[in-house]
C-alpha positions in Angstrom: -29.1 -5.0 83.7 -25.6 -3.9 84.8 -23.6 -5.9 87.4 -22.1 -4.1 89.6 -18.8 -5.2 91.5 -19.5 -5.0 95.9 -16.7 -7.3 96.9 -13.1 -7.6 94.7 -12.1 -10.5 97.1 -10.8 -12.7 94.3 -12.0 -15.8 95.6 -10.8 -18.8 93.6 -14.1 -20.0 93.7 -16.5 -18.4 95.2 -20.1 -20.0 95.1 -23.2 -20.5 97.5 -24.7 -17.2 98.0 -27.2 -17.5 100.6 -29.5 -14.5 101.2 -30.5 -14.6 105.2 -33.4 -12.1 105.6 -33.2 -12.1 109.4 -29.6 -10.6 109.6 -29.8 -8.5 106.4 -26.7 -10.6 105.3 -25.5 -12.7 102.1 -23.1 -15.3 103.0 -20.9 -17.2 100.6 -18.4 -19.3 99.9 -14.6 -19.5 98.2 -14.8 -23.5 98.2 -11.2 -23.8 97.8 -10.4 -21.1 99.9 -11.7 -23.0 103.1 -13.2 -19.7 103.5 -16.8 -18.6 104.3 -17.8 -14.9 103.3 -20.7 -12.7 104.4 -21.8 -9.0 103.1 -24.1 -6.8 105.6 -26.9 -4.9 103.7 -25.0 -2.1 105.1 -22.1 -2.5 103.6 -20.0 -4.6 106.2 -17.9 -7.4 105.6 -17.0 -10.6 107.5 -14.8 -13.9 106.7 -14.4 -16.9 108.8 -11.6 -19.8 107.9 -12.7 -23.2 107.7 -10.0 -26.0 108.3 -11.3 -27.9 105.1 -13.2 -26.9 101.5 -16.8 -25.0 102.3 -18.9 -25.5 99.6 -22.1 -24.5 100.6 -24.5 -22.8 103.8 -28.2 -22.9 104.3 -30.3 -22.4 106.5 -32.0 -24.0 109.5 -36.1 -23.5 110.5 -35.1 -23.4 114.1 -32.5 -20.8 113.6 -30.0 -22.9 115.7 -26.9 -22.3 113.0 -26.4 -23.7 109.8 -26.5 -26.6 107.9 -23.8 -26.8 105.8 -21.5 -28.6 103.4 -17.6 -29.4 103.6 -15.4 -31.1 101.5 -15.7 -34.7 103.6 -19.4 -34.5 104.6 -22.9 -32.8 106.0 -22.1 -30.7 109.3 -23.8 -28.4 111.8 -22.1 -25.0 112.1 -22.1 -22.1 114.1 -20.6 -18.9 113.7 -21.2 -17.4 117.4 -20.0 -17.2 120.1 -17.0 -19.2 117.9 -17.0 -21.5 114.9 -17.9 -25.0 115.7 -18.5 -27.8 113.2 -20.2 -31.0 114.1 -20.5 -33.7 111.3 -23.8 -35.6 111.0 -23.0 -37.5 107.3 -20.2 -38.2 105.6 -21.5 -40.1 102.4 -18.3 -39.8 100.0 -16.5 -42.9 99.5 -14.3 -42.6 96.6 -10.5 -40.7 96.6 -11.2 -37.5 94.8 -14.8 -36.9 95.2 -16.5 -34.3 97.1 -19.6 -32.2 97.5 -19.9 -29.3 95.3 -23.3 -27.4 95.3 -27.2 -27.5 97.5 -30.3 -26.5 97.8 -33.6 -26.6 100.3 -36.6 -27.6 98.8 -40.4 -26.6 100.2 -40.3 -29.4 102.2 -37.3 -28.7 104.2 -35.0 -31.3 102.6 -31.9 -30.4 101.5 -30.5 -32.1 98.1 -26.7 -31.9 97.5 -24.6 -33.0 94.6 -20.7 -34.2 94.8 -18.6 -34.4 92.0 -14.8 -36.5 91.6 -12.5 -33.4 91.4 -9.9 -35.2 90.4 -11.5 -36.4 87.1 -14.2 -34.8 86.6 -15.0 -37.0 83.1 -15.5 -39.9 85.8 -19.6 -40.0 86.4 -18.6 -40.5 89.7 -21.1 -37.7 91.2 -24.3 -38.3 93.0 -27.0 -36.4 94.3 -28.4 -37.1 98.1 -31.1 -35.8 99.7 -31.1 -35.1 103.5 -34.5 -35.0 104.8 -36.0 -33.3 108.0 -35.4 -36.1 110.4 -31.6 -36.4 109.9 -31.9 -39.7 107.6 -29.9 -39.3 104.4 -30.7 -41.0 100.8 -28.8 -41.0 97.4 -31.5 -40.3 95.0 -29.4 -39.7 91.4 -25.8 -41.3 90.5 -23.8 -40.8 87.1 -23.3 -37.7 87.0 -19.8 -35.9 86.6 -20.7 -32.1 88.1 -23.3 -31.9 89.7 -24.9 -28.1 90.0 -27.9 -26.4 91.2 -30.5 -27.6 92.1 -33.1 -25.6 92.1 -36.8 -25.5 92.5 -40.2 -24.4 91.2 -42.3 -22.3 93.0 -44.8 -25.4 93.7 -41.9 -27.6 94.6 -43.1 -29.7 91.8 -40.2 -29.6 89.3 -36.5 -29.7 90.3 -34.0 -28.5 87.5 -30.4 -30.1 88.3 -27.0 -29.8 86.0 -24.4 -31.6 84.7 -22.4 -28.8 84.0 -19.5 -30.6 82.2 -22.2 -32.3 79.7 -23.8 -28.7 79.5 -27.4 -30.1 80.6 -29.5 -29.0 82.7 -32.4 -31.9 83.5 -35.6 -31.4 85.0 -37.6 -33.8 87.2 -40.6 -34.1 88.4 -41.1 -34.3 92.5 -43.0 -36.4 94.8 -43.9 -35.4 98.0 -41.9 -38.5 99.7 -38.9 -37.4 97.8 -38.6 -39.6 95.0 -38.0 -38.2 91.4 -39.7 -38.8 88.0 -37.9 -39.9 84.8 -35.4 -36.9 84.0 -35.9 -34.6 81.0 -33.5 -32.7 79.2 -34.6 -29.1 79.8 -31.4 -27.4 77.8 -28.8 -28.3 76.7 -26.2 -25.4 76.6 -24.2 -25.1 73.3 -20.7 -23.8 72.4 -20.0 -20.5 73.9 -23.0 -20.2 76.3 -20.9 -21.8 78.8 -21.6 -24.4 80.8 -24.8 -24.2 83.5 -23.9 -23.4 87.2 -25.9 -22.4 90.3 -29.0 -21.4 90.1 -32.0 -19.9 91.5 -36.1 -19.5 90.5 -37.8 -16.1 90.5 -41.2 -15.5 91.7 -42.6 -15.7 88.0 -41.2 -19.1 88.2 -38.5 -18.4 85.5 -35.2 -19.9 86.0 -31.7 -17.9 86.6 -28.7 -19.5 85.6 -24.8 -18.6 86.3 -22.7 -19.9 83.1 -19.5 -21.0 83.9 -17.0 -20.4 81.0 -19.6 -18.1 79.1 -19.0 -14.4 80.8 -23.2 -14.2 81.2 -26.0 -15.1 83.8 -29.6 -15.8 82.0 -32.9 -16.1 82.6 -35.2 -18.8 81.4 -38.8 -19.6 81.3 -39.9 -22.4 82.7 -40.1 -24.4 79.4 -36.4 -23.6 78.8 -36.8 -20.2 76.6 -34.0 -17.9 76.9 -36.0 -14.5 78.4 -32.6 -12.5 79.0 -29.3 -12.0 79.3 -26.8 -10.8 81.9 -23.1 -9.7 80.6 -20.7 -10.3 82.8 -17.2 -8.8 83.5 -15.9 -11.8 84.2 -15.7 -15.1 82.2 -16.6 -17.8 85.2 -19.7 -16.5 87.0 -20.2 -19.1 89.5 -23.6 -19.3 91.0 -26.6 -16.4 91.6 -29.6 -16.1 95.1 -31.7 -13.0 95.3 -31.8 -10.6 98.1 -32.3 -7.4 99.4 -35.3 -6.0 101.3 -37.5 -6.5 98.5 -35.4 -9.7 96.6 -35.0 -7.4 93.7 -31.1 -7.7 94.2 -29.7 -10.9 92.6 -26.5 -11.7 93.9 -23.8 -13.3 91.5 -20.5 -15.2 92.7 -17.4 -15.6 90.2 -14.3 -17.5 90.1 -10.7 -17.6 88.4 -10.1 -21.6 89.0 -7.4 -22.8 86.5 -6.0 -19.3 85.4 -2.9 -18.6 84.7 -1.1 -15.5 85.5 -1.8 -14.0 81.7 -5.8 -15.1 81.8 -5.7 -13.6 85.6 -4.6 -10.2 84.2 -6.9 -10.5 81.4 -9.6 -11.3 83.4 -9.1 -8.9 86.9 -12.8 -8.8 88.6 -12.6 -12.8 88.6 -13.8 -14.4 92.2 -15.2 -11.4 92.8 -19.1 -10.5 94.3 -21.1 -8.9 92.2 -25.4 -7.5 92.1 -27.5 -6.6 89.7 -31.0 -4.7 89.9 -33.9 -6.8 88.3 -37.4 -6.3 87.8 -38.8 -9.3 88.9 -38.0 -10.6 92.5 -36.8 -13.5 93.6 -38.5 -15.5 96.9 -36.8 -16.3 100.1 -34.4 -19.5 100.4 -36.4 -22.2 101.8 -35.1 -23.9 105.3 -34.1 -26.8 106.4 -36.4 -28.8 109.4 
């Protein structure tokens, strides 16, 4: 499996890929770019400023726009005829903190994580979940970055990371909402890197973007390493499949924190790359 490079943008940190079947499109982010991205299966590009940090984009079931996440808070967006934002949370209290990464689940609900960029050794990061009728709820606290989450193919099991303890927890899912006792699921050593975004495959195996470890794997869904993805570049930031047949699995990178020396040794960084796999991935699932 050989990435292959479609968009040299050299986002600082680009993240979120979102695979939109409808338009034949994958959007995504540069988060501290204040910049949303999108790629036509055809080959055709399109950016959009945003007047604050983008972190993330889903999808709505009524097709109305986006749901999406900014630095400050939970918004509506739309991107036609004109960009236009309205907010409908904003849950972050503390100086420093924002939302980082999200996920729909089968039910509709979207979960999203924040994380104190200022510090992020301060366990100041949460996870909330937004469900279908607008109410929101903070479900996990103590985290310091939180990434992912992702799903199984039942909607039984959520995996969610605190990339800068290198863990990646599982949890069992109720119906209403509510989360079992956590499990440690992995726990990434020295020089894997640390766990990122991910996404679920239709064999129910888990693909992971490892940040600081140049490589995207795949993992069964007991936590066995199945395979490995070299990467050109060493912060792959997140991963969604897409493509006609979701055999494409999209990758976004990053160069946060370089300096001019690691940004020559490291050229391709924060840029969009795909890779061919055997075994699809599924659809995003939508918000509503």
């Amino acid at each position: 499996m050989t990435p292959n490079c479609l968009w040299p943008l050299g986002a600082e940190l680009g993240e979120g890929p979102l695979w939109h079947a409808a338009e034949q499109r994958l959007y995504f982010v540069d988060l501290v770019g204040n910049a949303l991205h999108a790629l036509d299966a055809d080959g055709g590009r399109h950016s959009w400023q945003l007047p604050t940090y983008m972190c993330w984009l889903l999808p709505r079931k009524d097709g109305d726009g986006f749901m999406a996440g900014l630095r400050d808070g939970i918004v509506r967006l739309w991107l036609a005829p004109e960009l236009r934002i309205e907010y409908l949370h904003r849950p972050l209290e503390q100086e420093g903190v924002r939302l980082n990464d999200a996920k729909v689940d089968a039910h509709g609900r979207i979960w999203a994580g924040s994380m104190n960029a200022g510090n992020v050794h301060s366990p100041d990061g949460k996870l909330y979940r937004l469900d279908p009728d607008g109410s929101l709820h903070t479900v996990l606290t103590q985290y310091h970055i939180c990434n992912g989450p992702t799903f199984s193919l039942d909607g039984s099991t959520m995996y969610h990371n605190d990339s800068l303890l290198g863990r990646t927890y599982a949890y069992a899912v109720q119906t209403d909402g509510s989360l079992g006792t956590p499990r440690l699921w992995r726990q990434f050593g020295e020089g894997e890197g640390s766990p990122d975004g991910m996404t679920v495959d239709s064999e129910d195996c888990v693909w992971i973007a490892q940040w600081g470890g140049s490589r995207v794997c795949r993992y069964s869904p007991q936590g066995e390493l199945l395979a490995t993805i070299a990467m050109p570049v060493e912060q792959p930031s997140s991963v969604a499949f897409g493509g006609p047949d979701y055999k494409t699995l999209y990758i976004t990178s990053a160069w946060q924190d370089y300096d001019a020396d690691k940004h020559a040794r490291d050229p391709l960084a924060g840029a969009l790359f795909s890779v061919q796999v055997d075994v699809p991935g599924v659809p995003a699932h939508q918000f509503g």
